[in-house]
Each structure stands twice: as structure tokens, then as C-alpha cells.
C-alpha positions as CSV (number, residue, x, y, z in Angstrom):
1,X,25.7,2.5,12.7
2,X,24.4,5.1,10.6
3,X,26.5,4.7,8.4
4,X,26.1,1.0,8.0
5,X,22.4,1.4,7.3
6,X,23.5,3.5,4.3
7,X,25.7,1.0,2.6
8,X,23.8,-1.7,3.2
9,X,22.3,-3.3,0.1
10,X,18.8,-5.4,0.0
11,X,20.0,-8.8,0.6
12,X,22.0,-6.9,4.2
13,X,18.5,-5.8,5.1
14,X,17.0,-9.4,4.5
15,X,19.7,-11.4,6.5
16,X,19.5,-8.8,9.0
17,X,23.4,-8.1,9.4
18,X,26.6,-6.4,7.4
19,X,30.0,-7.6,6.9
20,X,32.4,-4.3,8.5
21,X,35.5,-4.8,6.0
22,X,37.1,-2.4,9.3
23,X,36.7,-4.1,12.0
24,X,36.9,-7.7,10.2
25,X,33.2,-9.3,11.7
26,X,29.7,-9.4,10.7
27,X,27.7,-6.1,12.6
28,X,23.8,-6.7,13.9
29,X,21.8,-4.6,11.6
30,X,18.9,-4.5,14.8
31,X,20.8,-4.2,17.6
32,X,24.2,-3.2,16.0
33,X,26.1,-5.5,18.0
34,X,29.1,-7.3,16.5
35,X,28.8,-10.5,15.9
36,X,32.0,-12.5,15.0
37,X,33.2,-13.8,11.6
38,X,31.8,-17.3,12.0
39,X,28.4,-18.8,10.4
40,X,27.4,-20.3,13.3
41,X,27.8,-17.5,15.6
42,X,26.0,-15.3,13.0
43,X,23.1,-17.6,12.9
44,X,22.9,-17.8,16.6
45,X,22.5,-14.3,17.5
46,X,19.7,-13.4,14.3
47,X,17.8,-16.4,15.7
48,X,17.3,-14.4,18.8
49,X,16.0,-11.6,16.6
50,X,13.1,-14.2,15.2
51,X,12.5,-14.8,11.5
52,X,13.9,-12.8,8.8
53,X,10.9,-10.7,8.2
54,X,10.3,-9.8,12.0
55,X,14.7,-9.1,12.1
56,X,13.5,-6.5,9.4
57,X,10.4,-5.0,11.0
58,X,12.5,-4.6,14.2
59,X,14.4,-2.0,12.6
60,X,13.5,1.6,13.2
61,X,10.8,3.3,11.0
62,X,13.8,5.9,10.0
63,X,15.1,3.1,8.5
64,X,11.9,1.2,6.9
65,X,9.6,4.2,6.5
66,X,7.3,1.4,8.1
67,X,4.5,2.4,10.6
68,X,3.3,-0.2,13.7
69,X,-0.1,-0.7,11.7
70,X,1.6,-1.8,8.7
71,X,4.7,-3.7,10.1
72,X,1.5,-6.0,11.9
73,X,-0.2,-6.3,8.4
74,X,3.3,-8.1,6.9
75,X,3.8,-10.0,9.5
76,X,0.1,-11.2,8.9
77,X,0.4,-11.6,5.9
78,X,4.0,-13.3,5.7
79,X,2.1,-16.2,8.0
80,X,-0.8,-16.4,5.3
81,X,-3.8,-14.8,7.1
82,X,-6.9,-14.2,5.3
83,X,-8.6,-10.8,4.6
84,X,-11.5,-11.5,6.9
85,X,-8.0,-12.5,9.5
86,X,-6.5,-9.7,9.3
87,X,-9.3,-6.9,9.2
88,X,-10.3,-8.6,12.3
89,X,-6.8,-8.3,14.0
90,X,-6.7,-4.8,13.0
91,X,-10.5,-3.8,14.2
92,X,-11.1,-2.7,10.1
93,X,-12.7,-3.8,7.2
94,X,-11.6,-6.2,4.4
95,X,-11.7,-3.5,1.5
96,X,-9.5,-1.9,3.9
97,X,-7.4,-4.8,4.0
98,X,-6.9,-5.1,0.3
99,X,-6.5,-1.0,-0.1
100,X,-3.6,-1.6,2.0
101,X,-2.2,-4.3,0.7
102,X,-2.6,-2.3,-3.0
103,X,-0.7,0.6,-1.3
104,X,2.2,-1.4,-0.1
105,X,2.6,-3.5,-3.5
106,X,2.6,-0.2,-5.2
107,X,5.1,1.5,-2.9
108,X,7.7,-1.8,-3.8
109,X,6.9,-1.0,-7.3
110,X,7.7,2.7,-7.0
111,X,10.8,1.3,-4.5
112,X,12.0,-0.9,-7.7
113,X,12.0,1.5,-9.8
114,X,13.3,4.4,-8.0
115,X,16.3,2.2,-7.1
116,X,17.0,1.6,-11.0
117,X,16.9,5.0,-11.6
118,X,18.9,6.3,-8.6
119,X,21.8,3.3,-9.8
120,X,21.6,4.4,-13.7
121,X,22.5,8.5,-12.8
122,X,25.0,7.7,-10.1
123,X,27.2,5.7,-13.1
124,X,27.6,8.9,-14.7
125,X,26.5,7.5,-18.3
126,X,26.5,10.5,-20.3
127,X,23.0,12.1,-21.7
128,X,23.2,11.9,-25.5
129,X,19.7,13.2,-25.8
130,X,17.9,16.1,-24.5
131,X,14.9,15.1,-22.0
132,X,11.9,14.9,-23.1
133,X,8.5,15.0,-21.6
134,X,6.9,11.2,-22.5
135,X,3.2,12.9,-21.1
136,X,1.9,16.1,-20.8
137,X,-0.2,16.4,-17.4
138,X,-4.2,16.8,-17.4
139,X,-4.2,18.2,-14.0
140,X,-4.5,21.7,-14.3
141,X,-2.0,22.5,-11.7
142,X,0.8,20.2,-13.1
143,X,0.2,21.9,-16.9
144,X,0.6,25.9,-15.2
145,X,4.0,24.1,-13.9
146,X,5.2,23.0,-17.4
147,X,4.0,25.6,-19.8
148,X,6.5,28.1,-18.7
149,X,9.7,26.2,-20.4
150,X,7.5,25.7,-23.0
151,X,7.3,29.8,-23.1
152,X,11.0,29.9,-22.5
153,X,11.7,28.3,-25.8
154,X,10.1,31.4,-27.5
155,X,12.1,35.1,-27.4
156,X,10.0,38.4,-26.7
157,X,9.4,40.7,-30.3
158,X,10.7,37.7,-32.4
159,X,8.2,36.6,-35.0
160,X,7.5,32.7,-35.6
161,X,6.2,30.9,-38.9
162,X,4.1,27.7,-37.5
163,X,6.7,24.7,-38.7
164,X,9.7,27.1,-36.1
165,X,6.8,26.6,-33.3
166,X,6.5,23.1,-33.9
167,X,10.5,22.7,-34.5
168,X,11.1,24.3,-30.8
169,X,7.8,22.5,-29.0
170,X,8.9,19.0,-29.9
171,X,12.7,19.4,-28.5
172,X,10.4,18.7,-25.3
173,X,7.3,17.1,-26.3
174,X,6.6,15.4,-29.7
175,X,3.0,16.4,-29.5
176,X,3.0,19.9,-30.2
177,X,-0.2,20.9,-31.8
178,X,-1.4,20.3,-27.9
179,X,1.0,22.4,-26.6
180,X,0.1,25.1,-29.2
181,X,-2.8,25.2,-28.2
182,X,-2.5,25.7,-24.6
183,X,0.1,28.7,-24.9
184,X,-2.4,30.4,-26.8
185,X,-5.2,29.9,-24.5
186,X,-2.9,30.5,-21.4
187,X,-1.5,33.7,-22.7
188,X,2.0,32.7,-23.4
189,X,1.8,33.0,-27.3
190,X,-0.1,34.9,-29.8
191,X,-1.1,34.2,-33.2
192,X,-2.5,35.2,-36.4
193,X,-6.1,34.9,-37.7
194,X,-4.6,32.6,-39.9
195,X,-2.1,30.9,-37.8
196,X,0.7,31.4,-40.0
197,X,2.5,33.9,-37.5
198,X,3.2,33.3,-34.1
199,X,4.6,35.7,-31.0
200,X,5.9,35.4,-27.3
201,X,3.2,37.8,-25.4
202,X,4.8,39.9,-22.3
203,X,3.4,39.0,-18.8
204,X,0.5,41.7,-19.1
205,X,-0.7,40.7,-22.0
206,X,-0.8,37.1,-21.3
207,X,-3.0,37.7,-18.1
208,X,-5.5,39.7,-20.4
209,X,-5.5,36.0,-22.7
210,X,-6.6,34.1,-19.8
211,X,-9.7,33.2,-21.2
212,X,-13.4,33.3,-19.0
213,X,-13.4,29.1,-19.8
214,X,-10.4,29.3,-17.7
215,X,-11.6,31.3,-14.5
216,X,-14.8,29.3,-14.4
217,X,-12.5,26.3,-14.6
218,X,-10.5,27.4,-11.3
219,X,-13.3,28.5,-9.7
220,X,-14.8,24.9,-9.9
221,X,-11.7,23.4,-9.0
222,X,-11.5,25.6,-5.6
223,X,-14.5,24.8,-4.6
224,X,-15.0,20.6,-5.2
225,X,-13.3,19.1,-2.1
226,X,-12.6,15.8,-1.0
227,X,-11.9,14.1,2.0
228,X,-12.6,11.6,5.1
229,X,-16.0,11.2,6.6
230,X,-16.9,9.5,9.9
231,X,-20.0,8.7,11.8
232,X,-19.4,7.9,15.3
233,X,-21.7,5.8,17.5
234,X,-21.7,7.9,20.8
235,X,-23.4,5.1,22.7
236,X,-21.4,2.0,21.5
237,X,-18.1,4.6,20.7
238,X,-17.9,2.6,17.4
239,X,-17.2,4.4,14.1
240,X,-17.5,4.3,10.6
241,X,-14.9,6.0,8.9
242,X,-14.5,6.3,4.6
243,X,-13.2,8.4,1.5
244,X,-15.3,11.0,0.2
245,X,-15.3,12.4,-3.3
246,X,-17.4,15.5,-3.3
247,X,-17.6,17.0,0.3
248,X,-20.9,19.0,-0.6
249,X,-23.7,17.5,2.0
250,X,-21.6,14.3,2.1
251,X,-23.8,12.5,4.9
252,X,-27.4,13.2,3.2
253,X,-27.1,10.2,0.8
254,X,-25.6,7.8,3.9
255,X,-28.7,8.6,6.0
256,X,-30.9,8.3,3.0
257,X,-29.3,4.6,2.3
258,X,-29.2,3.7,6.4
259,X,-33.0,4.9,6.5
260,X,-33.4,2.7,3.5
261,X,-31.7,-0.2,5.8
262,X,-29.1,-1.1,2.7
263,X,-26.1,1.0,3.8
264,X,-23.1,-1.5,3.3
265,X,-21.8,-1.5,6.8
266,X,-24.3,-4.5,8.5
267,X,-22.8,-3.7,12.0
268,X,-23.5,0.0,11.5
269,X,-27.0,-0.8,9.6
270,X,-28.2,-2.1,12.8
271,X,-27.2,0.1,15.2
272,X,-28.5,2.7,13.3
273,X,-31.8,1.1,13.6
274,X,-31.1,0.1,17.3
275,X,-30.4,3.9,18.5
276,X,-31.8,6.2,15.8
277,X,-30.0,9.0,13.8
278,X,-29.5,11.2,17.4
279,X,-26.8,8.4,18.6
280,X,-24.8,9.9,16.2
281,X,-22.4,12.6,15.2
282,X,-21.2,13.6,11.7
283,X,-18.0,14.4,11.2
284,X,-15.0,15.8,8.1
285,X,-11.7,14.5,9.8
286,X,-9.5,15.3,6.7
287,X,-9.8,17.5,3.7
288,X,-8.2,17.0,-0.1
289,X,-8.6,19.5,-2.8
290,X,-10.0,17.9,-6.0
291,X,-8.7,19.5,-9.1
292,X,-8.0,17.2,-12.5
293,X,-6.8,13.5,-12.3
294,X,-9.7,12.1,-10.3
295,X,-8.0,8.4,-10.4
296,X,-4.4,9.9,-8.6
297,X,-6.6,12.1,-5.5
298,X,-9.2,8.3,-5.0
299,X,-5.6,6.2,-4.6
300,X,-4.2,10.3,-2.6
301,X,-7.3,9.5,-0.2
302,X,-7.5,5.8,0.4
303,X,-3.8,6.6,1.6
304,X,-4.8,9.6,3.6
305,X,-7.6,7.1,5.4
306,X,-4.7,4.4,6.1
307,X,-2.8,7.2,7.9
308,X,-5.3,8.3,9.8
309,X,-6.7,5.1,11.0
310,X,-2.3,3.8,12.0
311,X,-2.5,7.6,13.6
312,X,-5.4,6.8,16.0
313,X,-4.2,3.6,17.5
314,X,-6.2,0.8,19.2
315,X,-8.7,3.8,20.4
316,X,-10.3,4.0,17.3
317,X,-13.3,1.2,17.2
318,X,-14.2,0.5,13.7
319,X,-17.3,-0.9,12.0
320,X,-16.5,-3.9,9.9
């Protein structure tokens, strides 16, 4: 069976069975049952399955990668329910609703072209060029990784004009006065007042290049967190649960906008003002370091909250 799962191809998955060239019948993909040679035995045991989509979300989340929460939200979705439909089904919001539905499109896109690529290197085409980078990271942590075979391009005691730099630095990436630039201020290269001369630095002396920008930089970094918030109604056992960019005093401008009576939860707006601020508990459920590429850790979070509200189950009570 296991092995069937691996050959199978994406029109197996969508009719829900696979031809076994061995045994000389069609196999059930969901129950792995063999089912005969004929069309119309094949049709009659997938029917009892259900639909094609449901045949598929049968299968085991080893196989789809699929949790319940979000097997519920295709079905839903493959029989044309609304937002407001489905974020009722699913006791959430409707921006909730649509971050998931975002999250799922983007995974088939990432599926797509993960596939393509995974096809292309198992045909064994030859690389005629060398690979290069097509964009240098802004996250700080990404551009420590790469810098190093940058530095590897350079030998210890050898001495470089500026147009050799350049020469070696676009074999990888064809803006090189950036790169420049960072291997002097990380250490990795030194250079002449006039920067006509360049050299590879040792390990102790690039530590004593790290510049005080740099350290301040980290130390920043370290300490800006982001993460999941939730208020929970201890009287009703509803809850409130969202993203949070900056974890510093995260629940002082919510109470300031729920005193104001404009906080964008209505159901959570009136309790609030039914039971008071005491009917209440405060809570960080999850925690993401924030360092560069703001954009990447909002979509990092919005996923973090999907798996933490499938992880809860029907417990979890949500404000819509």
C-alpha cells in the first residue's frame, strides 16, 4: 500500500484508485481493497467512498499533510459556502476564514512548483551553469548564512585589486557592490583607504570588524517578539484569540480600544461591557522571534494561529 501511495500520480489521488500492473486490477487508494479490472465495478466501490473530493480527504493526513480543521474547510468550500458559512461552522471568524483559504492556495502554489522542480532534477539534465543566487536575503539571519561562500571565494594572505572582487562575487551574485559591502562590515574582507586593495581577514580579526551598528542591531532583534494573544471570558468560557506583532504590553492598547467601546470584536465589545475587565484573563499562547522580513513572520504567525486553533478542537469557543 505504501508503496502505491508513492507512485501514484495526481489524477490517482483524484479518482481515488491505481492500476497494480502486478496483480492485473485497479487497487482502492482509501481502503486499499482491490477492485477488479472493470469500469463498472470501479465506479461502484468509489461511490461508496462519496464524491471525489471526500474519496481524497478520507485518506490519511501522512498522505495529505491535511488536518480535520482544514479537510472540513474544502469540503465547505467544494459545496460553495460562504465566509460568514463557514466561520460559523468552524466557531471562527471570517478574516479567519479568508487567512486560511490564502494559506491553502499558497501551499498548492508552493505544491506546483515544488513538483516542477523535483521532476526537472530527477531527468538528470546536465547543469551547464554554475548556480547563482537570483536574491540576496534582508533577513539578517539568512545573510550570516550566505556570506561565508561568499568569504570562501577569497584565499587567506592573497591580495585583491577591486575588478578580481567583483570577478569572484558575481560567479554567485551579479550584484556585487552589495556584497562588498557586507564582507567588509561583517569582517570577512578588508580593504584599503582607497579601496583599490582588498584581503581575506582570519576569524579573529573579522570578530574585531563586527561593527557597534551591528551589535545594536542584534540586540533589537532579540528582544522584539511576536506571537499569539488571547483574552478569555472566564464567565461565558468564550475567547478571543489573534497575531501580535510586538509582544511589549500587547493587551494595553486592546483594553484602551474595548474601554473606548470600538474594539473590532462586537460579541467581545459587549461582554466586555456586560462583565467588566475582572471577567477576564490575558494570556501569550505562542511566541515568534521577529528579526528582518516583517511581511514572511505576519504570513509565519497567521499560520501559527491556524495551527493552534485545528490543535484545540471543538473546546476552544471563539469570538466572531
Amino acid at each position: 500500500m505504501e508503496e502505491m501511495f508513492r507512485n501514484a500520480t495526481i489524477e490517482d489521488f483524484k479518482r481515488g484508485y491505481i492500476w497494480n500492473s502486478k496483480e492485473g486490477e485497479f487497487i482502492c487508494l482509501v481502503c486499499g481493497e482491490k477492485i477488479g479490472k472493470s469500469n463498472d465495478n470501479v465506479k461502484a466501490h468509489s461511490e461508496k467512498h462519496g464524491n471525489p473530493i471526500e474519496r481524497l480527504l478520507l485518506l490519511d493526513k501522512k498522505y495529505t499533510g491535511l488536518t480535520e480543521i482544514q479537510k472540513e474547510f474544502l469540503i465547505m468550500t467544494s459545496n460553495k459556502y460562504t465566509d460568514k458559512e463557514i466561520s460559523s461552522k468552524l466557531a471562527c471568524t471570517e478574516s479567519t476564514v479568508r487567512n486560511m483559504r490564502f494559506a491553502l492556495r499558497e501551499r498548492a502554489r508552493h505544491a506546483r512548483a515544488f513538483l516542477a522542480a523535483m521532476e526537472l532534477a530527477e531527468e538528470n539534465i546536465p547543469t551547464l551553469t554554475p548556480h547563482k543566487l537570483r536574491i540576496f536575503p534582508t533577513r539578517e539571519g539568512k545573510r550570516k548564512e550566505l556570506l561565508p561562500r561568499f568569504a570562501a571565494l577569497f584565499e587567506p594572505k592573497k591580495e585583491y585589486t577591486e575588478k578580481e572582487v567583483k570577478n569572484l562575487i558575481k560567479t554567485i551574485y551579479g550584484d556585487d557592490a552589495t556584497i562588498r559591502r557586507y564582507l567588509v562590515d561583517y569582517g570577512y574582507l578588508s580593504r584599503t583607504k582607497d579601496g583599490s586593495k582588498y584581503y581575506r581577514n582570519c576569524g579573529e580579526n573579522r570578530m574585531e570588524k563586527l561593527n557597534r551598528k551591528e551589535l545594536i542591531n542584534n540586540y533589537k532583534q532579540q528582544e522584539v517578539e511576536m506571537g499569539i494573544i488571547k483574552i478569555h471570558n472566564t464567565i461565558t468560557g468564550y475567547s478571543f484569540v489573534d497575531i501580535c506583532t510586538n509582544l511589549y504590553k500587547p493587551f494595553e492598547g486592546i483594553k484602551f480600544k474595548l474601554n473606548m467601546g470600538n474594539f473590532k470584536s462586537k460579541k467581545l465589545q459587549e461582554d466586555w461591557k456586560t462583565y467588566g475587565e475582572n471577567a477576564f484573563t490575558f494570556e501569550v499562547i505562542e511566541k515568534l522571534k521577529q528579526i528582518e522580513g516583517a511581511t514572511e513572520k505576519v504570513d509565519d504567525l497567521k499560520e501559527l494561529l491556524h495551527m493552534w486553533i485545528d490543535s484545540q478542537g471543538e473546546s476552544l469557543r471563539l469570538y466572531n
